[in-house]
C-alpha positions as CSV (number, residue, x, y, z in Angstrom):
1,X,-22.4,-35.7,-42.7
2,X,-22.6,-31.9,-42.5
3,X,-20.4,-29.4,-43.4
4,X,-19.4,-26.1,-42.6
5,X,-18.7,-23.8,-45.4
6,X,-16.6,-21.0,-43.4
7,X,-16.3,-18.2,-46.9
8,X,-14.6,-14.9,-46.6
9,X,-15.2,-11.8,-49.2
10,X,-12.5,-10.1,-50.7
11,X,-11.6,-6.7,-49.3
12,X,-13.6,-4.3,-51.8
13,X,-16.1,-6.7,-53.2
14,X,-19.2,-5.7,-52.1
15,X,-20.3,-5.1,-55.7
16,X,-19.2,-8.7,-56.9
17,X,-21.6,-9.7,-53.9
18,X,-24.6,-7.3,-55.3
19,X,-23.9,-8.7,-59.1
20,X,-24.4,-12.1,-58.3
21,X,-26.5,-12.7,-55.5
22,X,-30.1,-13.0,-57.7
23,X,-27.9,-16.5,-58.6
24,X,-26.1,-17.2,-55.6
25,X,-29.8,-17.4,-53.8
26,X,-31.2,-19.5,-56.5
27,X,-28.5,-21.8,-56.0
28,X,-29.3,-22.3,-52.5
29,X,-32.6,-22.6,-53.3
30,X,-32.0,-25.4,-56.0
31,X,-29.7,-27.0,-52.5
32,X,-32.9,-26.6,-50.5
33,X,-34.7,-28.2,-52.6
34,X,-32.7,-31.1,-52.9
35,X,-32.5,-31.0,-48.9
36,X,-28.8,-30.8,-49.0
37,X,-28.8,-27.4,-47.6
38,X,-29.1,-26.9,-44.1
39,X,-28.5,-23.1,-43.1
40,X,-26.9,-20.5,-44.7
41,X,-26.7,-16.4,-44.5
42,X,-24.0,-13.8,-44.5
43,X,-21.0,-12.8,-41.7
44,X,-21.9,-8.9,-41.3
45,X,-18.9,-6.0,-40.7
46,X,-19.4,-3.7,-38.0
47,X,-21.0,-1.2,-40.4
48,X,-23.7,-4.2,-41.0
49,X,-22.7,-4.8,-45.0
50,X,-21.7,-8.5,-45.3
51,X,-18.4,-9.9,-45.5
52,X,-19.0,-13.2,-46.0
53,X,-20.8,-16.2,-46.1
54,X,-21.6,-19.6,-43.6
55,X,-23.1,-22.5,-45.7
56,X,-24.2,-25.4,-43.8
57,X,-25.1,-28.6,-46.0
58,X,-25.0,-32.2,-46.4
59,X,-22.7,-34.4,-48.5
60,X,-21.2,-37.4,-48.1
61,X,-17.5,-36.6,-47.6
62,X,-15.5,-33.2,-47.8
63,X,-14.2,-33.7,-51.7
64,X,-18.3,-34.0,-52.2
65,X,-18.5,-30.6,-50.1
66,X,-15.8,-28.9,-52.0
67,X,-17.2,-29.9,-55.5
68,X,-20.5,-28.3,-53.9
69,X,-18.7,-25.2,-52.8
70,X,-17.0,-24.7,-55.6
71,X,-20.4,-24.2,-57.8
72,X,-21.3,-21.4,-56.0
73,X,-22.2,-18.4,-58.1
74,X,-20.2,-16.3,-55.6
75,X,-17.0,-18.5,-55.8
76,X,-17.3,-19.2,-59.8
77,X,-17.4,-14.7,-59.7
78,X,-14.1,-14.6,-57.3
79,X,-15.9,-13.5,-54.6
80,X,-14.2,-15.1,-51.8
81,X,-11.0,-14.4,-50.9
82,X,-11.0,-18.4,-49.0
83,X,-13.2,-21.3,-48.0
84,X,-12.7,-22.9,-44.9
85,X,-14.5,-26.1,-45.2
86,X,-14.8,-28.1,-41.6
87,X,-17.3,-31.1,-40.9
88,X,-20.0,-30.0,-38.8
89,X,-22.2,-31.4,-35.8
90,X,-25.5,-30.1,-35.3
91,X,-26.6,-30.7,-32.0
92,X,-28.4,-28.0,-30.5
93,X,-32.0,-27.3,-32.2
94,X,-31.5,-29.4,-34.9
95,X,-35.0,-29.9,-36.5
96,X,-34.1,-33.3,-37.5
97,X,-32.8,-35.1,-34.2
98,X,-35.1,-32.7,-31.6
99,X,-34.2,-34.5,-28.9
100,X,-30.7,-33.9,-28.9
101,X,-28.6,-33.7,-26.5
């Protein structure tokens, strides 16, 4: 099942974002790898600096999601100020059922 990680920076944590992205993005790589991530990339303000994250990946139930979420470089730093976390369906251009809808 997929999951939609829905994560929100902190007001005036841009820096916490700079500090620990080299890790954040090797995470996602080490999820990649494993094929548990799906997409991911930031939410952008109107002046184009992020303010946030979407993290799409796989897991098996939402607890499994949250344990996932929760390992993220960014959330172990206190960069989030919450994570939504909603079950997802991908249907449109989903490289793994193309033929959907």
């Amino acid at each position: 099942m997929l999951f939609a990680l829905l994560c929100k920076d902190k007001p005036d944590h841009l820096q916490v974002r700079l500090d620990n992205r080299p890790d954040h993005v090797a995470f996602l790589r080490k999820l990649n790898e494993a094929g548990t991530l799906k997409i991911a990339g930031p939410f952008l303000g109107n002046d184009g600096k992020p303010t946030g994250s979407l993290v799409v990946i796989e897991a098996t139930d939402k607890a499994e999601a949250a344990g996932i979420a929760a390992q993220d470089p960014y959330a172990k730093a206190g960069l989030f100020e919450s994570v939504e976390i909603k079950a997802w369906n991908w249907t449109f251009n989903n490289p793994a059922n193309p033929s959907n809808p």
